[in-house]
C-alpha positions in Angstrom: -33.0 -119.0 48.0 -32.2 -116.9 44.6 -34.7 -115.3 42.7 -34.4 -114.5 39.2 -35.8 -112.4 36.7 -36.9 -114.1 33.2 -36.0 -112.4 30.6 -37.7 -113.2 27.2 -37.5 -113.1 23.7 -34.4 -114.4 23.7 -30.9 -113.9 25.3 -31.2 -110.8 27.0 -33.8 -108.9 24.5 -37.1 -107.7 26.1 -38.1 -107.8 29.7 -40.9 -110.3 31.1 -39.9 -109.5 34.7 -41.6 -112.4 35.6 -40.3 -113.1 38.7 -39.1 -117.0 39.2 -40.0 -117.7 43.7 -37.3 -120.1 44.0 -34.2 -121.2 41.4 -32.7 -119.7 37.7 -35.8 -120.6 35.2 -36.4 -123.7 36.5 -33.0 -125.0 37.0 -31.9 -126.8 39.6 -29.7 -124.6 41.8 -27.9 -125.7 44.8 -30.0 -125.1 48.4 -33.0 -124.6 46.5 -35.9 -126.0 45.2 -37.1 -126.3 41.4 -38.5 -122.9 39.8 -41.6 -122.2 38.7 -41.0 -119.7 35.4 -41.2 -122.0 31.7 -37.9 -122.9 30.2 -37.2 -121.9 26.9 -35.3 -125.0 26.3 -35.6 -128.2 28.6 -32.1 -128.5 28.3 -31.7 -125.0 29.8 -30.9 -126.7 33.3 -27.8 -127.2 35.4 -28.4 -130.6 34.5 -28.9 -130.1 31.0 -25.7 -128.2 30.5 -23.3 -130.7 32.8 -24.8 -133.8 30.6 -23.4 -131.8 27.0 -20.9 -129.2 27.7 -17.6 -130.3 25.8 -14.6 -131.7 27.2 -12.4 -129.5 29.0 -8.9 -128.4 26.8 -6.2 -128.7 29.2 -3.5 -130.5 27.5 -1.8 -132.0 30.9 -1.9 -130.7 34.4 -1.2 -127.0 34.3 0.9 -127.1 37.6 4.0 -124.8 37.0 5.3 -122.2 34.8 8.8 -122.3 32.4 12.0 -122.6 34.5 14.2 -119.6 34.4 15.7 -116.5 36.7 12.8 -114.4 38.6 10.0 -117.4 37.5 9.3 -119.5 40.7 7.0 -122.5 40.4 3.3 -121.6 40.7 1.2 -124.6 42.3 -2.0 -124.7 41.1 -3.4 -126.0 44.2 -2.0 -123.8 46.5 -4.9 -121.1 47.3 -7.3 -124.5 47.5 -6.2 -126.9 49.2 -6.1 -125.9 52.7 -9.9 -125.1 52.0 -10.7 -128.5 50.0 -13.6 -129.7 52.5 -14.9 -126.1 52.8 -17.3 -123.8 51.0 -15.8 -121.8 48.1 -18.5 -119.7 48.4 -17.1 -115.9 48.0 -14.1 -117.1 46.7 -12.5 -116.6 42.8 -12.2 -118.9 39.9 -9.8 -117.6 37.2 -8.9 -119.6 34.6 -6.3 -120.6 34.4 -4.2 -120.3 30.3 -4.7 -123.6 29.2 -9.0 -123.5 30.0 -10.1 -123.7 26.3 -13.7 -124.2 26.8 -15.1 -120.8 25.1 -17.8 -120.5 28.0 -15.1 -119.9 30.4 -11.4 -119.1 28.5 -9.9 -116.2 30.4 -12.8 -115.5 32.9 -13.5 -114.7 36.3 -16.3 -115.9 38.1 -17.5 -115.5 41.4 -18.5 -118.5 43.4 -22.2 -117.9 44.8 -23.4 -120.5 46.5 -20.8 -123.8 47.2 -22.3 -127.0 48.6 -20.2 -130.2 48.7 -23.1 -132.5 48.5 -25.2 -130.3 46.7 -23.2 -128.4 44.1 -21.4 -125.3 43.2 -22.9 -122.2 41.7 -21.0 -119.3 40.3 -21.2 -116.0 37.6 -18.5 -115.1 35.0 -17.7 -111.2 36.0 -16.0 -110.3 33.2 -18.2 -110.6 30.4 -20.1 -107.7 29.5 -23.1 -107.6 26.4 -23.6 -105.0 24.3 -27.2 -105.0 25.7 -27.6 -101.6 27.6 -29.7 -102.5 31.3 -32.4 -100.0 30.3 -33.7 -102.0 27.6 -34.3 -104.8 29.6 -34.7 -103.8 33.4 -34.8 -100.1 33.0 -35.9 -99.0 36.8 -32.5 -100.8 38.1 -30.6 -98.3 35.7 -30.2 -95.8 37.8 -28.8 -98.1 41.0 -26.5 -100.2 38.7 -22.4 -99.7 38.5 -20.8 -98.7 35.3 -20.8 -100.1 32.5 -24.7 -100.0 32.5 -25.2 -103.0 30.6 -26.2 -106.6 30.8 -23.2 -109.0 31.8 -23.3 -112.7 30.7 -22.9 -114.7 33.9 -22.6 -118.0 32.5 -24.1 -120.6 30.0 -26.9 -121.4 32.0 -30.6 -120.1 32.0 -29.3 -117.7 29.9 -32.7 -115.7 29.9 -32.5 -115.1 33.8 -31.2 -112.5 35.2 -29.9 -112.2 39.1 -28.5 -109.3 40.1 -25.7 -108.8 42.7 -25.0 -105.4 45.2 -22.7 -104.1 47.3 -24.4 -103.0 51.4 -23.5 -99.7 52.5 -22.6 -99.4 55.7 -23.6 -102.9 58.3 -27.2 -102.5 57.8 -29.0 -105.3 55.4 -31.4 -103.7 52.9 -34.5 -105.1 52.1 -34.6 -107.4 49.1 -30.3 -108.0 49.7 -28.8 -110.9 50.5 -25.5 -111.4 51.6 -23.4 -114.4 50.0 -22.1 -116.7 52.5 -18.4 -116.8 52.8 -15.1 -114.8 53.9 -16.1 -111.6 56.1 -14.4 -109.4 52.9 -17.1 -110.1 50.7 -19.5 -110.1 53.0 -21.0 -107.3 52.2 -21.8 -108.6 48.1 -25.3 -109.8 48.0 -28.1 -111.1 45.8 -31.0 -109.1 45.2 -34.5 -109.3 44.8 -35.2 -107.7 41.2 -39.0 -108.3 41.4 -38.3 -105.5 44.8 -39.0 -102.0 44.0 -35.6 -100.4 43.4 -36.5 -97.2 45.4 -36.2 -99.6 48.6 -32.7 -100.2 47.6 -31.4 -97.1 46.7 -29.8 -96.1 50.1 -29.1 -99.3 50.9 -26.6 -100.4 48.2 -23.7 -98.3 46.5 -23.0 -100.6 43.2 -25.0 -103.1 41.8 -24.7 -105.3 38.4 -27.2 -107.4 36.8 -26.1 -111.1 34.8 -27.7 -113.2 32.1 -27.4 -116.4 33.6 -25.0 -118.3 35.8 -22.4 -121.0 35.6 -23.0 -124.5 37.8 -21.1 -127.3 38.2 -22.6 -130.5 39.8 -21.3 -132.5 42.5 -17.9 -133.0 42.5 -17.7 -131.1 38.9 -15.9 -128.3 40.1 -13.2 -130.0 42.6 -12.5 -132.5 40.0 -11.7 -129.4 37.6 -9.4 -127.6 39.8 -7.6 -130.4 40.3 -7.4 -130.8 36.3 -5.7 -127.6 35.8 -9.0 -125.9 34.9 -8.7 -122.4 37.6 -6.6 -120.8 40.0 -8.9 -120.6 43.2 -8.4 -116.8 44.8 -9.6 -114.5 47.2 -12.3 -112.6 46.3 -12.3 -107.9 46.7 -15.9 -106.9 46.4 -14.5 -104.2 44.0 -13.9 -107.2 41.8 -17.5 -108.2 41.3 -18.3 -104.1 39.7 -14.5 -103.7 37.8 -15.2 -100.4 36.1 -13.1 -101.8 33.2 -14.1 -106.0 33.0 -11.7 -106.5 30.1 -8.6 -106.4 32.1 -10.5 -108.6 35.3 -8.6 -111.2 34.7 -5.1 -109.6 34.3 -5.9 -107.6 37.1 -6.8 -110.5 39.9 -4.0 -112.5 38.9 -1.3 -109.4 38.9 -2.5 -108.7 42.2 -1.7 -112.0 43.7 1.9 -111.0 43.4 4.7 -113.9 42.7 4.3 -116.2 39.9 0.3 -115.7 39.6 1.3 -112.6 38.5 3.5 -113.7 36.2 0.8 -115.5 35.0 -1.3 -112.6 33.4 1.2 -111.3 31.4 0.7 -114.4 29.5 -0.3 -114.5 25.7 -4.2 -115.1 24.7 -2.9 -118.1 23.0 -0.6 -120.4 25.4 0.7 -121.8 22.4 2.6 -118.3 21.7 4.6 -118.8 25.3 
């Protein structure tokens, strides 16, 4: 069950640490049960957000890249279908060039919790703020992995925070929870922020805190893979604390080697290509 810290005042500006028992401000989260903590808007919800978020721009199927020596074809599908009735929990979303839908051009995000008759829940890694972590949850400063500031995990409850950390060692720390998934990322969790940060200071070794979350209802996500919306990937726990989140992006798809790789080196407009 996620916790989440409300943050108040608007996106990301002062710190109510008011500590929502079960679900992101209220929103209905996959597993879990409605929150408690007020909504700043009542269409702040999963549901909210899947009932008005634009069409997706993917002009046609985005299945193969240009013909030509050293370019092989690059299938879409071909990291997710062998796991289409399984949890993507763990796993990577990149988008793929032709996602235009500002909320997620060019991102990465990190799959959470995956139901297939429940829904999908994810954050965008790559997306820092300019707002530093010590004006909003200043005792996690000292625990969280550079750069220290707020990252925007997704259109969603955008005055939550959740907060994920990498286990040292095999041991579980009190106030972590490990995301279900492949053994690699095994040791990413979610964790507790309304916990003292002392009792996870020798448990964790990087931890990063996100303004909201993306969601996808039932079906939502599947039916935008299939679209030509992202490039489903495994996940490196190193991804989910990239020192430099700018080049995230670049940098998952470079090292998938072949014509993913290929892919990165695309320009920010596809129309340029």
């Amino acid at each position: 069950m996620l916790a989440a810290t409300v943050l108040a005042g608007g996106p990301v500006a002062v710190a109510a640490t008011v500590l929502a028992g079960a679900g992101l401000c209220g929103a209905a989260i996959p597993g879990t049960v409605a929150g408690t903590a007020p909504l700043v808007n009542p269409e702040d919800t999963l549901a909210g957000y899947v009932r008005t978020r634009p069409s997706l721009s993917i002009p046609g199927r985005f299945c193969c890249l240009p013909s030509g020596p050293g370019v092989e074809t690059v299938r879409l599908l071909e990291h997710y279908e062998a796991m289409e009735e399984q949890s993507l929990s763990g796993r990577l979303l990149a988008a793929t060039p032709r996602l235009g839908d500002p909320n997620f051009r060019r991102t990465v995000v990190l799959i959470v919790e995956d139901y297939v008759d429940e829904g999908t829940l994810g954050v965008i890694l790559n997306r820092p703020t300019e707002i530093s972590l010590d004006q909003v949850l200043e005792p996690w400063t000292a625990l969280a992995s550079g750069p220290q500031v707020v990252f925007r995990g997704g259109p969603i409850s955008p005055n939550s925070a959740l907060a994920l950390a990498l286990a040292h060692g095999s041991d579980e720390p009190v106030g972590w929870r490990s995301l279900d998934g492949t053994p690699m990322m095994s040791r990413i969790g979610l964790i507790d922020l309304g916990a003292p940060p002392e009792l996870l200071a020798g448990g964790i070794t990087s931890m990063r805190v996100f303004a909201g979350y993306a969601g996808w209802g039932v079906g939502q996500l599947r039916a935008e893979i299939e679209e030509g919306a992202w490039f489903v990937l495994p996940g490196d726990p190193a991804d989910a604390f990239a020192a430099d989140p700018g080049r995230l992006w670049q940098a998952v798809l470079r090292r998938q080697g072949g014509g993913l790789a290929l892919v990165a080196t695309f320009p920010d407009d596809p129309e340029l290509n």
